[in-house]
Steps between C-alpha positions, in 0.01 A plus 500: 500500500151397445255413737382169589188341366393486902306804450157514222601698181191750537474510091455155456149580710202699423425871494178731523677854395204713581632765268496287226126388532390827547662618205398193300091529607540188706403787851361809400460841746197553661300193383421123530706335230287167408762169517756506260710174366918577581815252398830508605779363257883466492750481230552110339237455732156648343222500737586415864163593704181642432201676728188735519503820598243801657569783698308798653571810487232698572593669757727794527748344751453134551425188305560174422641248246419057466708334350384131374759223427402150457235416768698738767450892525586810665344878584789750552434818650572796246558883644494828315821772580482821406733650219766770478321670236135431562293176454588156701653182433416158624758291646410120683474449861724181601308252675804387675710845597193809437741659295417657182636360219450526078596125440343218688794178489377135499836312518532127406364267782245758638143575471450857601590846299655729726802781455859467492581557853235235615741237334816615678800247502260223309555723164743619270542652167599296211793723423653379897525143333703578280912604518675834405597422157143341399403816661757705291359286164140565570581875575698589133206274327242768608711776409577330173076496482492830592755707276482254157363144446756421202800505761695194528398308801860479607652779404701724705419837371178682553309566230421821344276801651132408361350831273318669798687402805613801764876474458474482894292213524766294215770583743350353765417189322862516362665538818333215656508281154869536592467443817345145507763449176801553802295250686495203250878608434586438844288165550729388210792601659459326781371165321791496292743581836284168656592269212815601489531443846340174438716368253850663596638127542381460166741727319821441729 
């Protein structure tokens, strides 16, 4: 069952994925990166917010990121962990927990980025909102993406392996393409028991 809208769907706020501006030149290692213009958009939606970025880096362990939106802004702490294999990686400090964390949330309704956990029970994920067989629908699109774009939407067989696919990774993909297919079967099932449940009077 889904959840109820009591809870923020953390999505349908902003994001700072630190990863993602690194990798994008909006933060670079080991420098002062000069303000940088960032949006934020949303399918049917186009551009939802916009801000100003600059970050330091300097420093081999420690820095710090500003983020400008509107006439409000915020520093967030940034610290540098060591790799498995040599180099480091930076990772935000929450201003609310200390934790480290790679994504920085700004649900709907609040003002400050900090991680996941700072959110708690005020948050959830856009795929708790919605039931098992949207779920199961949602699940057999991306597989659909995934293995061949000229698949009917609805159809009930998986399509083919793709030239290049690991005939272990198309079984997996299979196996839960026919999974989520058992799903939808079942949701049916049990609609169809409902109605005729429904309308028994109807047909004596």
């Amino acid at each position: 069952m889904p959840r109820l809208r009591k809870r923020a769907c953390l999505q349908d706020g902003l994001f700072l994925d630190l990863q993602w501006l690194v990798r994008n030149g909006f933060v670079r290692s080991a420098t002062f990166s000069a303000g940088r213009a960032i949006t934020w958009t949303r399918p049917n939606f186009g551009v939802v917010a916009s801000g100003f970025i600059c970050a330091d880096l300097s420093d081999d362990a420690k820095g710090w990121l500003t983020i400008w939106i509107g006439n409000s802004s915020q520093e967030i702490k940034l610290a540098a962990q060591p790799r498995n294999f040599g180099g480091h990686q930076w990772y935000f400090v929450c201003p609310i927990t200390g934790r480290l964390a790679s994504v920085a949330w700004m649900p709907p309704g609040t003002t400050l980025f900090a991680s996941r956990h700072a959110w708690a029970s005020k948050v959830a994920y856009r795929s708790q909102f919605v039931n098992r067989i949207d779920r199961a629908h949602a699940g057999k699109a991306k597989i659909r993406v995934r293995l061949s774009s000229n698949c009917a939407p609805e159809s009930h067989i998986p399509p083919p392996r793709p030239k290049g696919m690991r005939l272990r990774t198309y079984s997996r993909l299979v196996a839960r393409f026919v999974e989520y297919q058992a799903k939808l079967d079942r949701g049916l099932a049990d609609l169809a028991s409902k109605w005729l449940l429904k309308h028994a009077t109807d047909f004596e």
